[in-house]
N, C-alpha and C positions, 0 to 999 in steps of 0.2 A: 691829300690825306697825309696826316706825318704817324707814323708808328714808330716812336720813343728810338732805339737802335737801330733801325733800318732807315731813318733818315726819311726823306719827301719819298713819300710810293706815289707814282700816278698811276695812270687807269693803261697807262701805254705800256711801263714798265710790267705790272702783273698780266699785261694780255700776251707780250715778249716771255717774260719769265715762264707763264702755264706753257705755252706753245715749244718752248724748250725743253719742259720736261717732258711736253706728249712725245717729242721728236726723242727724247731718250728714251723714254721706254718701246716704241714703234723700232728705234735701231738697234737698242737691244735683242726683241724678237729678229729682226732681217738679218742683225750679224750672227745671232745663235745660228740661225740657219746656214749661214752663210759658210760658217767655220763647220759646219759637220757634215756638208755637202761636199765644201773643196778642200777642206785639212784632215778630215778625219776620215779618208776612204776603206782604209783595213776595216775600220769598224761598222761601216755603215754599205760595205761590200758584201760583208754576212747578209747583212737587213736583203740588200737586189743587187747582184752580180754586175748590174751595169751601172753600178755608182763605185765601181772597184777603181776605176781610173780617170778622175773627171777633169784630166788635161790630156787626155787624147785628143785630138783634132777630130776626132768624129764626134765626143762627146761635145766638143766646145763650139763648133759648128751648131752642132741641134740646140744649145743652148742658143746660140745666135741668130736663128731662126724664130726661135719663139718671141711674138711679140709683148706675152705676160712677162717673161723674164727682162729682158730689155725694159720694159716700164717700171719691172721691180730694181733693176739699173738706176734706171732714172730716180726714182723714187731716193732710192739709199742715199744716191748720190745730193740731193737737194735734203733732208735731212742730215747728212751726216754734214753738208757746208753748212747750213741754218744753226744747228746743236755749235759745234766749234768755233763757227763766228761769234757767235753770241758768247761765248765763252772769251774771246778774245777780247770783244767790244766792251765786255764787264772787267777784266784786268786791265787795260788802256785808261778807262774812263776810270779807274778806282786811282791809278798811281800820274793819271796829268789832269787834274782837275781845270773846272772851266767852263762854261757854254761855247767857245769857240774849237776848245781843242774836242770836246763830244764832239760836235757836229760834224769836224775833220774826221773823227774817227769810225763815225759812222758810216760817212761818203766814203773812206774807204773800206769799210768792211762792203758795202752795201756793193762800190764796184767789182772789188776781187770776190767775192760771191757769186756774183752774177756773172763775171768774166769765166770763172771757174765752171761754172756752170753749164754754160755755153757749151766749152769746150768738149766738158765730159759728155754734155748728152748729145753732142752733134757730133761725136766719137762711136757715143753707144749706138744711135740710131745710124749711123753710117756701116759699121759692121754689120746690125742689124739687115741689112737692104743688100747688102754685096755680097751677106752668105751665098753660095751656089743651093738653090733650091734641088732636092732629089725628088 
């Protein structure tokens, strides 16, 4: 399909494109969260006393316990690489044009994504499992 200034749109590119914006608005929500849990405790210490300090090691412990919060780990962490790469893959692909230099660029977003990937959640789910259970 050609749409006048947007040049050839395929069926791959708008299924990539939608899935980036869900992944933004999804880590929008998870970093909202995220930032008023672990940055903003004076304020949200009022709200429950035990959100007054949430890098105490007692607190970060219980969080490492939990296996919701760990998948919610995991989760951010595979959107927020999918959202970025994709961001990267559209700047590359915009200023080295080509079918060969895409395809290079894709292989490698596609493997430092995955490589990234890796590491974080077999980081997350390792602390996960070696917290000391109480």
């Amino acid at each position: 399909m050609h749409c006048g200034w947007a040049g050839n749109v395929t069926d791959n590119k708008i299924k990539y494109w939608a899935l980036n914006v869900f992944c933004a608005l999804v880590l929008a929500v998870l970093l909202g969260a995220h930032m008023g849990l672990m940055h903003l405790p004076g304020l949200l210490g009022q709200i429950n006393p035990a959100w007054k300090d949430p890098l105490a090691w007692a607190h970060v412990s219980e969080r490492g316990r939990s296996a919701a919060i760990t998948g919610g780990y995991v989760l951010l962490l595979g959107l927020a690489l999918f959202h970025g790469l994709y961001g990267v893959h559209t700047m590359f692909t915009e200023f080295f044009s080509g079918e060969r230099a895409a395809r290079r660029i894709a292989a490698g977003c596609w493997i430092a994504g995955i490589a990234l990937f890796v590491i974080g959640a077999f980081s997350s789910v390792i602390f996960h499992i070696s917290v000391p259970r109480t």
